[in-house]
C-alpha positions as a Markdown table, in Angstrom:
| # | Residue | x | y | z |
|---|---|---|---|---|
| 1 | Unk | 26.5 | -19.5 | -6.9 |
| 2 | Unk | 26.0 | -17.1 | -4.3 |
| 3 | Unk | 24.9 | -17.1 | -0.3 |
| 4 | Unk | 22.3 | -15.2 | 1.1 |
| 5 | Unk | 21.8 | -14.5 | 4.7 |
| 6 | Unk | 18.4 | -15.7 | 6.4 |
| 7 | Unk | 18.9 | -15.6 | 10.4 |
| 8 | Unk | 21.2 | -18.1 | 10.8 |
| 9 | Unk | 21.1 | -20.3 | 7.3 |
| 10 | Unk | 22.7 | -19.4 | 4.4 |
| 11 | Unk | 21.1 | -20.4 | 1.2 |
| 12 | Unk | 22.4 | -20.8 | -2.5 |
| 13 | Unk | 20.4 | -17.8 | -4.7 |
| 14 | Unk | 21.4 | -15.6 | -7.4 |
| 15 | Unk | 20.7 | -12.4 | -7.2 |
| 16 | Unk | 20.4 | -8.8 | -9.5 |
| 17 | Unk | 23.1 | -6.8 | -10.5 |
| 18 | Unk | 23.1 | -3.3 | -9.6 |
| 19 | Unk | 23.2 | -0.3 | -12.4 |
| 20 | Unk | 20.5 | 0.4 | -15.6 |
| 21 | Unk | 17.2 | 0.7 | -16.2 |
| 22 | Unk | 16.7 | -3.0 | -17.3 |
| 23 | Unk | 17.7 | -6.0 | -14.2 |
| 24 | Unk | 18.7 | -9.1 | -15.3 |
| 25 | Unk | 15.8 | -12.2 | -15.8 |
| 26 | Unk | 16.8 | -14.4 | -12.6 |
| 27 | Unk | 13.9 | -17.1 | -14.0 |
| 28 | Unk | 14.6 | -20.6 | -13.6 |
| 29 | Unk | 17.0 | -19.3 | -10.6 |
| 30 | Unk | 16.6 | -20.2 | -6.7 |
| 31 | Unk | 16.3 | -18.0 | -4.2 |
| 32 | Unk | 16.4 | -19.4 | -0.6 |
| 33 | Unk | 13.9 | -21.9 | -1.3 |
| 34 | Unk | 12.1 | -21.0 | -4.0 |
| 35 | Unk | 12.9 | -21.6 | -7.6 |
| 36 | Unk | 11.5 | -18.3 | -9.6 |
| 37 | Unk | 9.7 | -19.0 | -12.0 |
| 38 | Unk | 8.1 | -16.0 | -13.5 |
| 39 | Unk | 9.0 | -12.4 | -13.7 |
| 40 | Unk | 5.8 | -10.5 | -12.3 |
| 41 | Unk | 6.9 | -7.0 | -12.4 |
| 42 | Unk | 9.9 | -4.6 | -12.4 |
| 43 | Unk | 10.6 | -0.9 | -10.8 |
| 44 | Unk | 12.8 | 1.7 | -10.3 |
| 45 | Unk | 13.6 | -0.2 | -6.2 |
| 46 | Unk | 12.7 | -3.7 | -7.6 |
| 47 | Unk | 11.6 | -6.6 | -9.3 |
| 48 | Unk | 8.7 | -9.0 | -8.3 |
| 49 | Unk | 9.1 | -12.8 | -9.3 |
| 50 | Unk | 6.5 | -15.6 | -8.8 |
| 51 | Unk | 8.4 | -18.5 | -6.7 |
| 52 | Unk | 7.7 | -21.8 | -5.9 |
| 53 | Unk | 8.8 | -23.5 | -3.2 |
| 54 | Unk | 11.3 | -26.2 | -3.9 |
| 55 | Unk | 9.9 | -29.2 | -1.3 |
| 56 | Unk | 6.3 | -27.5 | -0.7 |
| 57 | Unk | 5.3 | -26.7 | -4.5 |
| 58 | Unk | 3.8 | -23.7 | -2.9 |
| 59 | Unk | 3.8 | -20.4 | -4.4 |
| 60 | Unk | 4.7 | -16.7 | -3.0 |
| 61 | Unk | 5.5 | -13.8 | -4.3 |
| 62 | Unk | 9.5 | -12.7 | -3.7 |
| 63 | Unk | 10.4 | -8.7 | -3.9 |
| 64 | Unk | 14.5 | -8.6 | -4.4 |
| 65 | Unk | 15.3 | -4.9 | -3.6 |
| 66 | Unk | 17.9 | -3.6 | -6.1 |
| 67 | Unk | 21.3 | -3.1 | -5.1 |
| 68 | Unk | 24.1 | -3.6 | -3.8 |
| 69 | Unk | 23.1 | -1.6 | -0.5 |
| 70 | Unk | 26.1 | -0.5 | 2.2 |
| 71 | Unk | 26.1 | -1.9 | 5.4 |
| 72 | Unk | 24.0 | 0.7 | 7.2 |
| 73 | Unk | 21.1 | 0.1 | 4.4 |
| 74 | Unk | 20.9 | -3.4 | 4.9 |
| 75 | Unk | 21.0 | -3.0 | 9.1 |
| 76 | Unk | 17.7 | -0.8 | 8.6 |
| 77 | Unk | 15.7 | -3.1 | 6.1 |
| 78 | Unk | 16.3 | -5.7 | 8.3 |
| 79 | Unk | 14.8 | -4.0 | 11.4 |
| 80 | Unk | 12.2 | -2.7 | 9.1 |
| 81 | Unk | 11.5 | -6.1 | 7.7 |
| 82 | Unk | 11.3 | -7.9 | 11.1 |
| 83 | Unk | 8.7 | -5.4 | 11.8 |
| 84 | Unk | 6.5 | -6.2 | 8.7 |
| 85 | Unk | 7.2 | -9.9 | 9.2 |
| 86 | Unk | 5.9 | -9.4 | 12.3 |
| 87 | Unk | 1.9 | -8.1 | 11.7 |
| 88 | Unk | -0.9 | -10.2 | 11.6 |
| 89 | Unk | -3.6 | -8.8 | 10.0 |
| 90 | Unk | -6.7 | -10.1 | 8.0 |
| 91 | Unk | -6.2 | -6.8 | 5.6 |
| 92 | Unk | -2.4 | -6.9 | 5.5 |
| 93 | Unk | -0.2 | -9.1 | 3.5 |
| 94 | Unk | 1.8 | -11.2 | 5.1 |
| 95 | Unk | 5.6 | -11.1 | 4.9 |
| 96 | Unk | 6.9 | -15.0 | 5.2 |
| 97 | Unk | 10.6 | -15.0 | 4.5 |
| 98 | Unk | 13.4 | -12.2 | 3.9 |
| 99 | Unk | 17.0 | -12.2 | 3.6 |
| 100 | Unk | 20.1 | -10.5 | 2.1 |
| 101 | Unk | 22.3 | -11.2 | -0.9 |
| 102 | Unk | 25.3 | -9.2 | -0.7 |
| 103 | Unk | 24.1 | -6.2 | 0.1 |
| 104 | Unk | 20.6 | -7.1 | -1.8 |
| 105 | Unk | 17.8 | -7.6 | 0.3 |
| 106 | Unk | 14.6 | -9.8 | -0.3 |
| 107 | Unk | 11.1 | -10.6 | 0.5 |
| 108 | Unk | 9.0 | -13.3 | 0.0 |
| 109 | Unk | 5.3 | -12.5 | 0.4 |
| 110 | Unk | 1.8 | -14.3 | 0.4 |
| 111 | Unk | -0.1 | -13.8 | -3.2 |
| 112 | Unk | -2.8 | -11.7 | -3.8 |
| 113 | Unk | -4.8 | -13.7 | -6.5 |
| 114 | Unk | -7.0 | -10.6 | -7.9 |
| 115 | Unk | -4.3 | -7.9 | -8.6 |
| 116 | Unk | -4.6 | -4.5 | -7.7 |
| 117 | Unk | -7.8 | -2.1 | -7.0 |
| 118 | Unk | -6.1 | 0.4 | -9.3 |
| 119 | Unk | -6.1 | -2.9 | -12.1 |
| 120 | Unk | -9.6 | -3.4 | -11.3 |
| 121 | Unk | -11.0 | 0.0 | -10.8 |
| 122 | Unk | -8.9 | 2.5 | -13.6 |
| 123 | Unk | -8.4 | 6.0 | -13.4 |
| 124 | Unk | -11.7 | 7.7 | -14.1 |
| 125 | Unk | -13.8 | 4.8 | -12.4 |
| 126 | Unk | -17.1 | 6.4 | -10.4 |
| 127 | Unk | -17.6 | 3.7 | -7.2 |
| 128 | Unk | -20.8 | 2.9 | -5.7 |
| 129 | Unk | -20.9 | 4.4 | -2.5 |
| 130 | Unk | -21.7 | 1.0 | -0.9 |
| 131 | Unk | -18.6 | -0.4 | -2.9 |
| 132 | Unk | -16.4 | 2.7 | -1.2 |
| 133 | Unk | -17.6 | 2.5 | 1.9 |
| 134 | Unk | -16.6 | -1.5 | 2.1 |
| 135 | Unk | -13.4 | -0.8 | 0.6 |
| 136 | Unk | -12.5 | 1.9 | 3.5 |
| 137 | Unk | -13.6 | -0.2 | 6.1 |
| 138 | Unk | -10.9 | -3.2 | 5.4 |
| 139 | Unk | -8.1 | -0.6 | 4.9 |
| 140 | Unk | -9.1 | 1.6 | 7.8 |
| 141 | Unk | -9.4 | -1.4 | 10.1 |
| 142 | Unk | -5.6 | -2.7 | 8.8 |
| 143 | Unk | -4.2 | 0.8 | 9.1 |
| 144 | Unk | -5.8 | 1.1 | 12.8 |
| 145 | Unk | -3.8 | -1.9 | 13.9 |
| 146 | Unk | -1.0 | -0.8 | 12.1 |
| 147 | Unk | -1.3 | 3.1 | 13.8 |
| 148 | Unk | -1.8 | 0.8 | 17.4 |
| 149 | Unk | 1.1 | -0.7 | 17.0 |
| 150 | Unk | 3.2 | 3.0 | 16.2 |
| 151 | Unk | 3.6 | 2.3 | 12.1 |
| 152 | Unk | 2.5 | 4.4 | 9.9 |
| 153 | Unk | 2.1 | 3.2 | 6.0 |
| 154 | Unk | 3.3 | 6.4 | 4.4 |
| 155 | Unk | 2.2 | 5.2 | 0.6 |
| 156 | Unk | -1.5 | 4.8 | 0.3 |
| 157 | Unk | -2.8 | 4.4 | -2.7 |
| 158 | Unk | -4.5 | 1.6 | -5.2 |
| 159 | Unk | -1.9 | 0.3 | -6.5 |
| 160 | Unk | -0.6 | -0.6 | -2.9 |
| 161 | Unk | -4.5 | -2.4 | -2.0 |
| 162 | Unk | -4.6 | -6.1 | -3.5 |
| 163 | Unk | -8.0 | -7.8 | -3.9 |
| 164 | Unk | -7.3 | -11.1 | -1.9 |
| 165 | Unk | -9.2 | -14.4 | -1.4 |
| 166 | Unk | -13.3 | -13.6 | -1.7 |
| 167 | Unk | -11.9 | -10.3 | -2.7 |
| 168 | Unk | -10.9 | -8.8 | 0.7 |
| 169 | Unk | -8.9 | -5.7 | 0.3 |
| 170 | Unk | -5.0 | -6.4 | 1.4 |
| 171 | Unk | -2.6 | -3.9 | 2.0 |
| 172 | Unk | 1.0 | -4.2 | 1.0 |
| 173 | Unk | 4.1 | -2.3 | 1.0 |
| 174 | Unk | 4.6 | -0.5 | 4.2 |
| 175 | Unk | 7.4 | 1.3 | 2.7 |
| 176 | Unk | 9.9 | -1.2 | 1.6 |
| 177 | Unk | 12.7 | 0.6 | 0.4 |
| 178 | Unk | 12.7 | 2.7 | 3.5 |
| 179 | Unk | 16.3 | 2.6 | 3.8 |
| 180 | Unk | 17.4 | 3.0 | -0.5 |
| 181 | Unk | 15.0 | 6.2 | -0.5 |
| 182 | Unk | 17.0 | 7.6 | 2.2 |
| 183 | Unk | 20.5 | 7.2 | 0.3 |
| 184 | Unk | 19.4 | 7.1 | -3.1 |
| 185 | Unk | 17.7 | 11.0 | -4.2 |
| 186 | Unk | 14.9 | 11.0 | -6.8 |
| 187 | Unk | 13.5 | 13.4 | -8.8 |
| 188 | Unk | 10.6 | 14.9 | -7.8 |
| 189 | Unk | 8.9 | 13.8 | -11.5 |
| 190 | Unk | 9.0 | 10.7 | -10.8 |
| 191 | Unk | 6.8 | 10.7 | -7.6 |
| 192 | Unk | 3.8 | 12.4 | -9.5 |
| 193 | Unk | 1.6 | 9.2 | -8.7 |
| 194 | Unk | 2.2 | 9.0 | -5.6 |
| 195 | Unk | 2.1 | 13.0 | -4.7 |
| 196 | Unk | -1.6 | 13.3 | -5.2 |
| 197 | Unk | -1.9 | 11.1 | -2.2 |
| 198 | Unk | 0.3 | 12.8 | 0.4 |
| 199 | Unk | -1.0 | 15.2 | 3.1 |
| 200 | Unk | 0.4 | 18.5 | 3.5 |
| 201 | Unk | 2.4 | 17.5 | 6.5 |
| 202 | Unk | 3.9 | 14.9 | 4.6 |
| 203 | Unk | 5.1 | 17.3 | 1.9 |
| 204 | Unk | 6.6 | 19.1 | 4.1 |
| 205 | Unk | 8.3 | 16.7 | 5.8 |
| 206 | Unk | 6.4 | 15.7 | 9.1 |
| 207 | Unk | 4.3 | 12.3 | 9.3 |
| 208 | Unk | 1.8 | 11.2 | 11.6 |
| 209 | Unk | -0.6 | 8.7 | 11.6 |
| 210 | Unk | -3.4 | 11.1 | 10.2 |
| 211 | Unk | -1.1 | 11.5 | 7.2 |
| 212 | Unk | -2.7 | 7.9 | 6.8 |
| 213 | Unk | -6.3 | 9.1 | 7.1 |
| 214 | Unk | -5.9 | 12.0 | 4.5 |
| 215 | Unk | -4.6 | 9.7 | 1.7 |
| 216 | Unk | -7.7 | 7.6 | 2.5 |
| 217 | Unk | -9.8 | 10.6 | 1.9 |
| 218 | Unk | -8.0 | 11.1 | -1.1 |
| 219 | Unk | -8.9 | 7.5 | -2.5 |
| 220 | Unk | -12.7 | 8.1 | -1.2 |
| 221 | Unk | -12.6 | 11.3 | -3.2 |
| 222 | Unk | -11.2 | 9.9 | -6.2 |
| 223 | Unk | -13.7 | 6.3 | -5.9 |
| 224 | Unk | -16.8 | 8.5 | -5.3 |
| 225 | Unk | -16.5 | 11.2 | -8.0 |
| 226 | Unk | -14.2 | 9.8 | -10.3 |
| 227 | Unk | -11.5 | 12.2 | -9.8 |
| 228 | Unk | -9.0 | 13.0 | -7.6 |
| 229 | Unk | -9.0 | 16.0 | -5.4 |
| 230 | Unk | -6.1 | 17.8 | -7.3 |
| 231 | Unk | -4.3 | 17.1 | -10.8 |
| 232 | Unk | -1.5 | 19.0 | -12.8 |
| 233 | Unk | 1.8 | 18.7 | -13.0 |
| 234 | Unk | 3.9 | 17.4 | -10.1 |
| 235 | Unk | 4.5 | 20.9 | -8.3 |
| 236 | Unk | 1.0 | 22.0 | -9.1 |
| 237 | Unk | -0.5 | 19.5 | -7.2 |
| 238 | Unk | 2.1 | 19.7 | -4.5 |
| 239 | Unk | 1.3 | 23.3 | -4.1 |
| 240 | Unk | -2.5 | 22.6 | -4.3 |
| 241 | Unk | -2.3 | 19.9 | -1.6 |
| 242 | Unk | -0.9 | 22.3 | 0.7 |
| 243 | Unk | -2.5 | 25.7 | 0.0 |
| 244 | Unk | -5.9 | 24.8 | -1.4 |
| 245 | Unk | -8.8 | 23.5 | -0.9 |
| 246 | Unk | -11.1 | 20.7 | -3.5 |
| 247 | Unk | -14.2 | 21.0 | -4.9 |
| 248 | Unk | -16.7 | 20.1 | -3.2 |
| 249 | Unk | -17.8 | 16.4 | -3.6 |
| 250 | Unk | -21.6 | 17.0 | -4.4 |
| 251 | Unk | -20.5 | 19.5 | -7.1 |
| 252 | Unk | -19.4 | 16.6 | -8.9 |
| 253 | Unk | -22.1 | 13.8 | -7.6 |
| 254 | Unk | -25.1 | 15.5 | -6.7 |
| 255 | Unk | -26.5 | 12.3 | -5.7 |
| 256 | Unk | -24.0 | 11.8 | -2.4 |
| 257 | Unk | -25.8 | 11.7 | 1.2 |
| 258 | Unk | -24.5 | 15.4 | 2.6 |
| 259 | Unk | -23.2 | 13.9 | 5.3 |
| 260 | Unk | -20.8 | 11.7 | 3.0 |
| 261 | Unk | -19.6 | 14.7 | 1.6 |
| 262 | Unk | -18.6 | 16.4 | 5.1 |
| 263 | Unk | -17.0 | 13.3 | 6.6 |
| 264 | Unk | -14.7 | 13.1 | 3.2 |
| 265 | Unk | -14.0 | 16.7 | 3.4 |
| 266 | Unk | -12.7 | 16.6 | 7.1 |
| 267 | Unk | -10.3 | 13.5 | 6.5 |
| 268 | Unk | -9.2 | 16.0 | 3.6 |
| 269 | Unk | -8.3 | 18.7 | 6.2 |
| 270 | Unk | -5.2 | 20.6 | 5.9 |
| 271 | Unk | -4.4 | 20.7 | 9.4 |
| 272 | Unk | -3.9 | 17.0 | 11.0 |
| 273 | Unk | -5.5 | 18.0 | 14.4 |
| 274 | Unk | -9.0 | 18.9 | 12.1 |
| 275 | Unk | -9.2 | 15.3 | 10.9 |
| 276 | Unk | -10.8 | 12.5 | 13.1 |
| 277 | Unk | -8.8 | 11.6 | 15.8 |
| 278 | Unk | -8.3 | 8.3 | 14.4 |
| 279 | Unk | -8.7 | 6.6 | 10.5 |
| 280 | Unk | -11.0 | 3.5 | 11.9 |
| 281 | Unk | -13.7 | 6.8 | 13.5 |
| 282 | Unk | -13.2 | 8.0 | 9.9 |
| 283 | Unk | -14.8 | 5.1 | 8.3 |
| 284 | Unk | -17.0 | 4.4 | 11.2 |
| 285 | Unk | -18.2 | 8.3 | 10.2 |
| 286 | Unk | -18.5 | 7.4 | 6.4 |
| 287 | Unk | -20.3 | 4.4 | 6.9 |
| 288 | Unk | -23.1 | 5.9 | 8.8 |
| 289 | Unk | -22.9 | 9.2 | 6.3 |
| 290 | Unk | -24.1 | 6.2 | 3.8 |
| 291 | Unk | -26.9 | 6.0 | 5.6 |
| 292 | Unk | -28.4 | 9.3 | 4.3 |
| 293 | Unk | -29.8 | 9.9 | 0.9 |
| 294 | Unk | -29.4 | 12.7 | -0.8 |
| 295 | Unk | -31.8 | 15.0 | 1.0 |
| 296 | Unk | -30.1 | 13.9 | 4.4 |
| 297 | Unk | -33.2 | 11.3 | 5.3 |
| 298 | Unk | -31.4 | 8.7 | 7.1 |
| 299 | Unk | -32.4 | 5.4 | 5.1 |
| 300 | Unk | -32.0 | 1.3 | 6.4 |
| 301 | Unk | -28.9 | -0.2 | 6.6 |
| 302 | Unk | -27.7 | -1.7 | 3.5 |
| 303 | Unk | -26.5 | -5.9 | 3.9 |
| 304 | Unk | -23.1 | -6.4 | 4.1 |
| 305 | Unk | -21.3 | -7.5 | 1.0 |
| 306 | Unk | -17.5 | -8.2 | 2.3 |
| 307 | Unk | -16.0 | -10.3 | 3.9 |
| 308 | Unk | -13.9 | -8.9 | 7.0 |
| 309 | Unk | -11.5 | -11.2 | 8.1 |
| 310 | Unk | -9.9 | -14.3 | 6.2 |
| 311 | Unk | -8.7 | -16.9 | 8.7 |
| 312 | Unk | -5.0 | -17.9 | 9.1 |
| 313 | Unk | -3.8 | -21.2 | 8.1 |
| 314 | Unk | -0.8 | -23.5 | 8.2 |
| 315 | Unk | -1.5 | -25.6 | 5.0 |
| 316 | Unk | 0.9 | -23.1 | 2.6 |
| 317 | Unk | 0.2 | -20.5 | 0.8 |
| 318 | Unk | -2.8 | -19.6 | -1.3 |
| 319 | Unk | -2.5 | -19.7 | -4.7 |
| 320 | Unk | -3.0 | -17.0 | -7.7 |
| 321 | Unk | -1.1 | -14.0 | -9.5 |
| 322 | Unk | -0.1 | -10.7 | -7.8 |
| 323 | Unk | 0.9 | -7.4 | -8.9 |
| 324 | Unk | 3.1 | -5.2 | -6.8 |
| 325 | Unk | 3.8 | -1.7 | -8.1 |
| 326 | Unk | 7.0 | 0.0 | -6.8 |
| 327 | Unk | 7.1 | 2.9 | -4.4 |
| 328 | Unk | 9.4 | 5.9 | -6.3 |
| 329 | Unk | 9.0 | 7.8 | -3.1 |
| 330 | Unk | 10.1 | 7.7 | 0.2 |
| 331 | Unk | 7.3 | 6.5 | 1.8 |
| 332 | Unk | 8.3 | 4.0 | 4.4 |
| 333 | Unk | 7.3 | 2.7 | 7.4 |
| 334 | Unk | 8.4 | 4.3 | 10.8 |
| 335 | Unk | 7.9 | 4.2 | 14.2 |
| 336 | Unk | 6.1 | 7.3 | 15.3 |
| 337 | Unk | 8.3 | 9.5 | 17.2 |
């Protein structure tokens, strides 16, 4: 049995083999500390297993990165995964343990017991506007302290929000395969999904942190009408997310306060500079557009019905099942520039 490399402790684990669609069932193996136990999900960068720790009997979720990865790879998802390891968030999942196994790197993360907001809310799916405007607020508020701290997400979309304990909204995958989406090309067919989310900029090659705030429009758009601002094929809606411009949301839902309708449309804006100045005043700016009814009257506050924060705690990790999809796109984390 192998080694892997965790600071300085090297653990026996068995790790995937690299090559083919299909990875190899590693259930019943241990990695680091935890025995795997269940295979959770598999994609194009990697497969998620449900582990239990060995001495604890807790449970996490473990990511193992397919590889093998040269040495230059594995030096950047190490930095990368220091970072992620390193934010503390009530809306972000946390990373607990990472390592690398020959060349294969791993991470073991905290559970997400009620799946995804894309499992829970399909394609298709009308929100209330109440429901949208709590959902923003938890992931505008995670990618705030994330933006403060020069990281920028890259991949937002529902299969990347998991509904936590008292089903708080966490966000995962700050662009784990940074460093295999840089050395391994993928066809742009393949990132269809995750295209309908990405700002002009971003299609063109340049990120910011309001690259951030537009695919958060996006999901507002899609959770309040239903639909997302642009479908087709892959290079339809490439061209339409940088050339065109969506219909109108009160087209679609009469019913929406105006005001809802113009904060969404700015955070849609083509040019970064026309968007808030930041993706918490966005959400600050739909929440009081909820305020309005349809004619514009401004009407009372509704009572909250989410939970903001979830306190930290040293008693293991909480237990569930998880989802996490794969990002087939290069949409890491970075420091801003």
């Amino acid at each position: 049995m192998q080694t892997s490399q965790r600071g300085n402790t090297r653990l026996p684990i068995a790790m995937p083999q690299a090559g083919g669609s299909q990875m190899p069932d590693h259930v019943g193996q241990q990695l680091g500390s935890y025995q795997l136990i269940q295979m959770l999900g598999q994609g194009q960068w990697g497969s998620v297993y449900l582990g239990e720790h060995v001495h604890l009997r807790t449970q996490a979720a473990i990511k193992l990165l397919h590889g093998p990865w040269d040495e230059r790879e594995v030096e950047g998802f190490l930095g990368e995964a220091r970072t992620l390891a390193s934010l503390r968030h009530p809306h972000i999942v946390r990373v607990l343990d990472f390592g690398v196994q020959q060349g294969t790197p791993f991470l073991v993360m905290e559970y997400a017991p009620g799946g995804t907001l894309r499992q829970l809310h399909p394609k298709g799916m009308r929100l209330p506007l109440q429901t949208v405007v709590a959902y923003l607020k938890q992931v505008a508020f995670a990618l705030q302290y994330a933006h403060d701290q020069r990281l920028i997400h890259r991949d937002l979309k529902p299969e990347n929000l998991l509904l936590g304990h008292d089903r708080q909204v966490w966000l995962c995958d700050f662009g784990l395969a940074v460093v295999a989406h840089s050395a391994r090309s993928q066809p742009v067919q393949q990132t269809a999904g995750t295209l309908a989310y990405m700002a002009p900029e971003q299609l063109r090659g340049h990120v910011t942190a309001a690259s951030d705030q537009y695919a958060l429009g996006v999901l507002a758009y899609e959770w309040l009408t239903g639909s997302r601002p642009f479908s087709g094929s892959s290079i339809q809606v490439a061209v339409q997310q940088t050339l065109a411009s969506p219909s109108l949301l009160r087209e679609k839902v009469p019913t929406l306060p105006p005001l809802v309708e113009r904060v969404v449309m700015r955070a849609l804006a083509k040019d970064p500079d026309a968007r808030f100045p930041t993706i918490e005043a966005f959400a600050r700016a739909l929440e009081e557009g909820s305020l309005e009814d349809a004619t514009g009257r401004t009407m009372p506050a509704p009572e909250a019905h989410y939970v903001t924060a979830r306190p930290s705690s040293s008693r293991g990790l909480p237990s569930g099942t998880i989802t996490l999809l794969f990002t087939d796109i290069e949409g890491s984390t970075r420091l801003l520039q």
